[in-house]
C-alpha positions as CSV (number, residue, x, y, z in Angstrom):
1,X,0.0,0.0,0.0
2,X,1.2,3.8,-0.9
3,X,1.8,6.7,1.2
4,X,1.8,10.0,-0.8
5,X,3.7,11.8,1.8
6,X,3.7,15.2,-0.1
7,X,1.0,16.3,-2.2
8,X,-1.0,19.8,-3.0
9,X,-4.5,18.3,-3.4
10,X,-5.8,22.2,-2.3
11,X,-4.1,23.3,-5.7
12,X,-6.4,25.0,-8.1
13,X,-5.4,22.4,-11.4
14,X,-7.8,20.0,-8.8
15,X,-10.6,22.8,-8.4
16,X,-12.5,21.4,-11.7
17,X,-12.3,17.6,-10.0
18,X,-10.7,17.3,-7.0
19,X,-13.4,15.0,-4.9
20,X,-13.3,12.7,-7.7
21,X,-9.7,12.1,-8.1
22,X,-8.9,11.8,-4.6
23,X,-11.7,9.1,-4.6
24,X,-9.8,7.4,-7.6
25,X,-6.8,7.7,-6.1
26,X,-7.6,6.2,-2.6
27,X,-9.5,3.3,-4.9
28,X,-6.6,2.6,-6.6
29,X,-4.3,1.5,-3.5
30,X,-3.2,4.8,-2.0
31,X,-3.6,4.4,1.3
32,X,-2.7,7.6,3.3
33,X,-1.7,11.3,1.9
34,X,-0.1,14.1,3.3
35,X,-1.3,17.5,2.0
36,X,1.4,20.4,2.2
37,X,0.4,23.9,2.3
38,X,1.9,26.9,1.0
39,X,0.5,30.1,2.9
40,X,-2.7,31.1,4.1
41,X,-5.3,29.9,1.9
42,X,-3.8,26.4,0.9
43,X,-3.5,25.6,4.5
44,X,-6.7,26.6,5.6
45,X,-8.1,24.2,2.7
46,X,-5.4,21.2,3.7
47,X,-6.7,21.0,7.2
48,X,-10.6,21.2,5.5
49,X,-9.7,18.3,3.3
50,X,-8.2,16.5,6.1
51,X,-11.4,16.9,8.2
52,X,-13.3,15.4,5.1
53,X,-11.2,12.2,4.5
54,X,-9.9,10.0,7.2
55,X,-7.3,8.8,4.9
56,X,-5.6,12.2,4.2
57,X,-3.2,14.7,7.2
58,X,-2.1,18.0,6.5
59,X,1.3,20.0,6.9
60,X,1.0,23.7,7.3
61,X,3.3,26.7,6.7
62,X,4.4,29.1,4.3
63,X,6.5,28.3,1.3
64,X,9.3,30.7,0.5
65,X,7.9,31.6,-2.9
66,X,4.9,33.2,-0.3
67,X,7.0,34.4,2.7
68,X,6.6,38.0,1.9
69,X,3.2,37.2,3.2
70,X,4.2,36.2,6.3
71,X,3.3,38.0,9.4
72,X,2.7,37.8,13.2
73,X,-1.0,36.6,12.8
74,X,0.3,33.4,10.2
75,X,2.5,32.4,13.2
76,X,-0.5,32.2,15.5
77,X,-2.4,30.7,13.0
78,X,-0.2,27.9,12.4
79,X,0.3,27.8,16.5
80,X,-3.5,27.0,16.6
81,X,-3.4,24.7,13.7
82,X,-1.0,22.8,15.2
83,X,-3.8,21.3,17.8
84,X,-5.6,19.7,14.9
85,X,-5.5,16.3,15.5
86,X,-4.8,15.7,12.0
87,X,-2.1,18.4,11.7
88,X,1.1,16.4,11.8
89,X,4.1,18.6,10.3
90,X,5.0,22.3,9.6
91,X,5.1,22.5,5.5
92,X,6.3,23.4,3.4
93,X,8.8,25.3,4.6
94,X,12.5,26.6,3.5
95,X,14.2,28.5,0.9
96,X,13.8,29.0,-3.3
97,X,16.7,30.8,-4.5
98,X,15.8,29.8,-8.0
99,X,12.5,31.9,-8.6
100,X,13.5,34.2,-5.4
101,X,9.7,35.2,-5.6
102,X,10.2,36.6,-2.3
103,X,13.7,38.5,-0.8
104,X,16.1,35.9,0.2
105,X,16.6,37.6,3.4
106,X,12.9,37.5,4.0
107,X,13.0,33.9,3.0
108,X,15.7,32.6,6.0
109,X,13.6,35.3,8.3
110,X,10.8,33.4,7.7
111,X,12.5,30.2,7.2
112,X,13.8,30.4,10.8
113,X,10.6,31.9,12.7
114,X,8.8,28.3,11.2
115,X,11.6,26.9,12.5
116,X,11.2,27.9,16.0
117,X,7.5,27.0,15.8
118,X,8.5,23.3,15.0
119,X,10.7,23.4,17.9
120,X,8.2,25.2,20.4
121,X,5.2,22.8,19.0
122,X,7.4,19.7,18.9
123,X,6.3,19.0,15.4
124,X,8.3,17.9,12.5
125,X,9.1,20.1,9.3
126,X,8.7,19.5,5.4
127,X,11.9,21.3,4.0
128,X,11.6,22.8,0.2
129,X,15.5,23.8,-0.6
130,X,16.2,24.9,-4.5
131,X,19.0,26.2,-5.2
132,X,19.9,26.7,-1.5
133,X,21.7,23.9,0.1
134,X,24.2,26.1,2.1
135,X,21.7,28.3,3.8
136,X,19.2,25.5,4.3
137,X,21.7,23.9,6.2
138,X,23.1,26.5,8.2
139,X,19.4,27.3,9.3
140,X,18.1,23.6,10.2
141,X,21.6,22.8,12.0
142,X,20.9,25.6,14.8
143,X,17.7,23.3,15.7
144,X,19.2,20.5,16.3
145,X,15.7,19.0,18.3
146,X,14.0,19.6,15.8
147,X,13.0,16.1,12.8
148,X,13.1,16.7,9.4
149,X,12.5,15.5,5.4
150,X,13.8,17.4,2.8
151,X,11.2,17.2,-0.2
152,X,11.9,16.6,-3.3
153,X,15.5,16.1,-2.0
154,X,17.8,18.0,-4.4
155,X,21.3,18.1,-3.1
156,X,24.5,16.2,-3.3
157,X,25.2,13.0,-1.5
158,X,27.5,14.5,0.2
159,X,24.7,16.5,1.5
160,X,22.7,13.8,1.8
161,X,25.2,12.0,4.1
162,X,25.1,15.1,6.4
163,X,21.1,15.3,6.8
164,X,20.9,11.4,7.3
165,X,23.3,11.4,10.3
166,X,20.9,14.3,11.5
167,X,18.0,11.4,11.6
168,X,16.5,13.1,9.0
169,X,14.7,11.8,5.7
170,X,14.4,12.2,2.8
171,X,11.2,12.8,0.0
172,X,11.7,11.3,-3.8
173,X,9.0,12.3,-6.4
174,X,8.9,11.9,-10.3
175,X,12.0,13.9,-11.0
176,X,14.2,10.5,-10.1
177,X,12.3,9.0,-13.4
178,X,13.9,11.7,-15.6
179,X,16.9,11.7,-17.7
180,X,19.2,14.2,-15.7
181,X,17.8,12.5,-12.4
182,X,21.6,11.0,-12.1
183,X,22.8,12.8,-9.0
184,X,19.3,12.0,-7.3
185,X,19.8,8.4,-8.0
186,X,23.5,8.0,-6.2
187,X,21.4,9.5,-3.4
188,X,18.9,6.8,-3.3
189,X,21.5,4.2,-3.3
190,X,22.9,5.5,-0.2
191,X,19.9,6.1,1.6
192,X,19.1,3.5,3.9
193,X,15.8,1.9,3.8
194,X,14.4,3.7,6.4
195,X,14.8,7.0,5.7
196,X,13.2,7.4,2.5
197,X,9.8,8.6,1.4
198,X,7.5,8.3,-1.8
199,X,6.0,11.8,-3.0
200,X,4.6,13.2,-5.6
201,X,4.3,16.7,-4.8
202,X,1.0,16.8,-7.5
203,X,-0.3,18.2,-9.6
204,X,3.5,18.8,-10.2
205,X,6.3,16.7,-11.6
206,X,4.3,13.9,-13.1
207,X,7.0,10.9,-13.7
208,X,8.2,9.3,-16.9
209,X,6.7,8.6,-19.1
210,X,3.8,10.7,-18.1
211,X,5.8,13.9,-17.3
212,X,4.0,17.6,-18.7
213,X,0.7,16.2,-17.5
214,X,-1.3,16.7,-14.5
215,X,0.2,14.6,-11.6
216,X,-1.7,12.9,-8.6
217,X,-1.0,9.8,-6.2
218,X,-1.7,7.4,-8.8
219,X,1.4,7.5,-10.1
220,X,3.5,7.3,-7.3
221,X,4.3,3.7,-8.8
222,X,6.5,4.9,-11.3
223,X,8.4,6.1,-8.0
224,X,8.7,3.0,-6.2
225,X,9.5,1.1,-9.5
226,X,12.3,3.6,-9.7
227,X,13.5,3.2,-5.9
228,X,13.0,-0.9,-6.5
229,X,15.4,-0.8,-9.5
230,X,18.4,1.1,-7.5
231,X,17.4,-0.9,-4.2
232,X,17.4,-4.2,-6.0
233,X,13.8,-4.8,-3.7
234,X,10.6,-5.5,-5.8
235,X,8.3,-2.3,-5.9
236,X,5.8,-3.5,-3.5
237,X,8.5,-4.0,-1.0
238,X,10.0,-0.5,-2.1
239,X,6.0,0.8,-1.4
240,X,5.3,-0.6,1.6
241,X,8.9,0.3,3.0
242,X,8.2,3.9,2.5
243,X,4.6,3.6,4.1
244,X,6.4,2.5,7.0
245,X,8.4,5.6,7.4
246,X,6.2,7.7,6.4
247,X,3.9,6.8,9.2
248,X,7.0,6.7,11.4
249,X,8.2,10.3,10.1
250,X,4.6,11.7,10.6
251,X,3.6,10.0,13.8
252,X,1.1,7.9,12.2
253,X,-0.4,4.4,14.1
């Protein structure tokens, strides 16, 4: 069984038909999901759909693409969030130095102030890092009791090596099925088998050989087929391994 531990379900590409594909997709052997939010709105609607479907959590916080919007009343709203039974993780959170849709010094402010929630609220955080390994690390290493995943994990292994010993995992989604993916693969190899986790991250980066289209959790098998290769494991095992964690990571029975 699948666990979709990062997903936007609360995007607008799912305003048209959203009830019906998460229907599909918990039909079709998806067995938990984990929505991330990105600011306000998004995780208003993440805890909503998590009240609505006993199969689906919710991670709230602002992305760094929206921490210009980030004030004094977001912290106490994801403080009161955070005693949602169903709220399990701070996310996602971090730094985008690619677009740098907000100030990159506003971006760490932020960065760090979610931080300091996770630590205060004893909840674990959903990193996004583009293009910004060096700061990302700085900032998570002066928290040291606070648990981790980088999404979408990005870096070096080298990197990688550094964030494992932390105890923290790490989040694969249909970018190891592409043809650059070669530096995201060596990471995988290294990874032990208990520290990585299955994403999407749809309606975004759909897999081979389905990549351009609209993404969702029914494709996360293109993911563990891709994991099962490396691993040498058969997919299923590759699936149900990263359930495990995932529940593990998020505190799920």
């Amino acid at each position: 069984m699948y666990f979709d531990t990062h997903t936007h379900y609360t995007d607008e590409a799912f305003d048209a038909d959203r009830d019906e594909v998460i229907k599909a997709v918990h039909e079709s052997g998806v067995e938990l999901i984990m929505n991330a939010s990105s600011d306000l709105k998004s995780s208003l609607m993440a805890v909503g759909l998590a009240e609505k479907y006993p199969f689906i959590y919710a991670a709230v916080g602002w992305h760094p693409h929206d921490a210009k919007s980030f004030t004094d009343e977001s912290e106490s709203s994801i403080r009161g969030w955070s005693t949602h039974p169903k709220v399990l993780a701070i996310g996602e959170i971090g730094l985008d130095y690619y677009y740098d849709l907000s100030e990159r010094d506003v971006q760490r402010e932020v960065f760090g102030r979610q931080m300091e929630l996770a630590r205060q609220l004893s909840l674990p955080v959903v990193i996004h890092d583009r293009d910004a390994h060096a700061d990302c690390m700085e900032i998570i290493k002066k928290y040291p009791d606070v648990r981790g995943e980088f999404h979408c994990y990005s870096g070096s292994a080298e990197m990688a090596k550094e964030i494992l010993a932390m105890g923290w995992y790490l989040g694969f989604t249909g970018a190891i099925t592409f043809k650059n993916a070669r530096k995201a693969l060596e990471v995988i190899e290294i990874c032990p088998n208990d520290r990585f986790l299955l994403e999407t991250d749809c309606p975004y980066l759909a897999p081979v050989p389905h990549r351009g289209e609209r993404n969702d959790s029914r494709l996360l098998t293109y993911m563990a087929e891709k994991v099962a290769e490396i691993k040498g494991i058969s997919a299923e095992e590759a699936a149900d391994t990263a359930n495990r964690n995932g529940r593990r990571f998020f505190g799920i029975a």
